[in-house]
N, C-alpha and C positions, 0 to 999 in steps of 0.2 A: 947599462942605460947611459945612453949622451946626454950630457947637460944639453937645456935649448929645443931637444924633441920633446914634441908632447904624446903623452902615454898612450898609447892603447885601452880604450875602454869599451867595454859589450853595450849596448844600447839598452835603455830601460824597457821592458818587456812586458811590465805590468797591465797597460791599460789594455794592450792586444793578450794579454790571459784573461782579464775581465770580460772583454768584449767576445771573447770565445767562449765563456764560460754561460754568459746572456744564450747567445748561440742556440748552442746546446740545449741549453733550460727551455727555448722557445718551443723549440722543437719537440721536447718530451712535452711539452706542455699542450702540445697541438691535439694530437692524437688522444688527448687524457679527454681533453676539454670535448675534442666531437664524441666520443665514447661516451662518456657523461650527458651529454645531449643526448644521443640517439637511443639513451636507456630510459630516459624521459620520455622521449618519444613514442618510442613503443619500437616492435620489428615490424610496424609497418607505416613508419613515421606518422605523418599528422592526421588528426581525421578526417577520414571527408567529407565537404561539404554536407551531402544528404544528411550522411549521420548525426554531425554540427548540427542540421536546423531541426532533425527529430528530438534529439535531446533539448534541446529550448523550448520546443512545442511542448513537451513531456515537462518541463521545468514548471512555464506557464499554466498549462491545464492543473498542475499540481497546486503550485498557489492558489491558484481560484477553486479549487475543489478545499482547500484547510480555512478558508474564507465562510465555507457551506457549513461548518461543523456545529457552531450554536444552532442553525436555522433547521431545529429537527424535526417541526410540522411540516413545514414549507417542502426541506427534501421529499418525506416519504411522500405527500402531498403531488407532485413533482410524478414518482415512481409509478403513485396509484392513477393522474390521467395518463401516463405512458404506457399504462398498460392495458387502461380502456381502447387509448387509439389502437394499440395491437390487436388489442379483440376484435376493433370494428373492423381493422384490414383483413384478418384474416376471415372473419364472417360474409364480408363482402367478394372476395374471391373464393371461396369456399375451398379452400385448399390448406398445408405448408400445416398439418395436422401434427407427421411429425419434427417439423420443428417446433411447433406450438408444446408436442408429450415433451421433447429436449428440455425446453427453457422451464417448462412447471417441475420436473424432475431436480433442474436442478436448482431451483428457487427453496425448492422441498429442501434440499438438503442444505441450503443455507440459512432457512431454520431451524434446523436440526441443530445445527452447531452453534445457533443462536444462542438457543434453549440450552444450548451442553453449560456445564462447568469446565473452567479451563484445565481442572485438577480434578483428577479423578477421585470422589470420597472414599474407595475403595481399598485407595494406595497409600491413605494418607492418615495419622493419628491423632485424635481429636477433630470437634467441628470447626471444617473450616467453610462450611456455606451457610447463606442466610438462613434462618430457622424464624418461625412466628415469635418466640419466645427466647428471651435471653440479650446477649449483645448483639449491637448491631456487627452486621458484618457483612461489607459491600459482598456485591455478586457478581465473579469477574467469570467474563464468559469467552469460550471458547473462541467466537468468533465477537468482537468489538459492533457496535452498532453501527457507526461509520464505514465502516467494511463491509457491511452486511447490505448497506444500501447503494455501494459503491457498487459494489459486484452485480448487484442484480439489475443497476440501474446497466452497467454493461452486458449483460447476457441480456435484456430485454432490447436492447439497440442492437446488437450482433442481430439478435432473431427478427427486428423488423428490417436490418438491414439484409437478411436470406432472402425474405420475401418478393424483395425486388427480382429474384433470376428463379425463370420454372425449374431451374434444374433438384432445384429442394424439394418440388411438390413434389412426393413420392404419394402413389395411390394407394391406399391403404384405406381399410373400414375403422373407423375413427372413435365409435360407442366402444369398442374394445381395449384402444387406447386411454380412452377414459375410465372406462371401469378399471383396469389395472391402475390408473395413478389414484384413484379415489381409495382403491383394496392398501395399498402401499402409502398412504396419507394416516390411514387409517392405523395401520401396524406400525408405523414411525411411532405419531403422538401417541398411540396405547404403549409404547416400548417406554417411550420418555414418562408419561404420568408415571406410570410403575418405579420406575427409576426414583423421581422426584419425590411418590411416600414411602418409597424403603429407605430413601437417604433423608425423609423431613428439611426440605430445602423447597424454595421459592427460584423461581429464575428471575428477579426482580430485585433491585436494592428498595427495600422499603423500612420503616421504621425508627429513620433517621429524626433525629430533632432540628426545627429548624425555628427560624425568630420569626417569622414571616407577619404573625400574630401579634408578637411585641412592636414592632415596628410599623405596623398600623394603625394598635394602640397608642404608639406613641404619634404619630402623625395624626390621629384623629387630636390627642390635648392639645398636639401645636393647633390646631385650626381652630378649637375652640376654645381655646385665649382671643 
């Protein structure tokens, strides 16, 4: 080396490793990130509109239907003229017989499951349904009562809503229809009572304690201070 020359030095390289290395990262990071979205998404990305405002609709009706849950006169109340009006439609067009056998058949059968126990006593050891005598012991039933009125209130709206298009009215002799659901009404709750005194059960929660009494008692002293 000459005195006087200056050295030869490699240039710092650092911050172009860093900045390549960013790069890089970006880049695997790109592909990570839409994959991670589009797993969210679904394989058929967003939803569509339609199906967006049925689920909202679905959401709504749902709120206002958990709204109706205290109000258990007023529902069934509600059920029983719904299905006078159905009566009177169908009597006044004299037709849609059987959609009328349809909706009784299957109203039949959601009392049946009304009436059921959730648990079959048969399967099970020890009483676990209400009995006259003994502990209380709620009566949890196959189908919830809520349910029971949801459903029929919907099979009774399906079936007024058949009625509007002839293509339901199917011709058919209609006394016939009716004696078979009257014979099969019949055989249902004879199945079920049977049921009911070979297991001594109740389909009712009854013989609970409640204060209803005291608490009258005791608002009648306040009032007569």
């Amino acid at each position: 080396l000459k005195l006087g020359r200056p050295i030869p030095t490699r240039p710092h390289r650092g911050g172009d490793r860093l900045a390549a290395v960013a790069h890089i990262g970006a880049g695997l990071d790109g592909p990570r990130a839409w994959s991670k979205k589009h797993a969210m998404e679904g394989p058929g990305g967003d939803m569509p509109a339609g199906a967006a405002k049925i689920a909202e609709m679905q959401r709504v009706m749902q709120r206002y239907l958990d709204k109706t849950i205290l109000w258990v006169k007023s529902r069934w109340a509600s059920l029983a003229v719904l299905l006078c009006l159905y009566a009177m439609r169908v009597y006044t067009k004299q037709g849609f017989y059987v959609v009328t056998y349809g909706l009784g058949i299957y109203q039949l059968n959601l009392l049946i499951n009304f009436l059921s126990p959730a648990v079959d006593p048969d399967q099970e050891d020890g009483p676990v349904l209400p009995t006259k005598d003994g502990e209380f012991r709620p009566f949890t039933r196959k189908l919830p009562e809520f349910k029971f009125w949801v459903s029929a209130m919907r099979a009774t709206i399906t079936a007024a809503f058949m009625t509007l298009f002839d293509i339901f009215d199917l011709p058919v002799f209609w006394p016939i229809l009716l004696a078979y659901f009257i014979l099969l009404l019949v055989l249902t709750m004879k199945d079920r009572v049977k049921h009911m005194i070979k297991h001594k059960y109740i389909p009712f929660s009854i013989g609970k304690q409640t204060y209803g009494e005291l608490t009258k008692m005791k608002a009648g002293g306040k009032d007569s201070k």
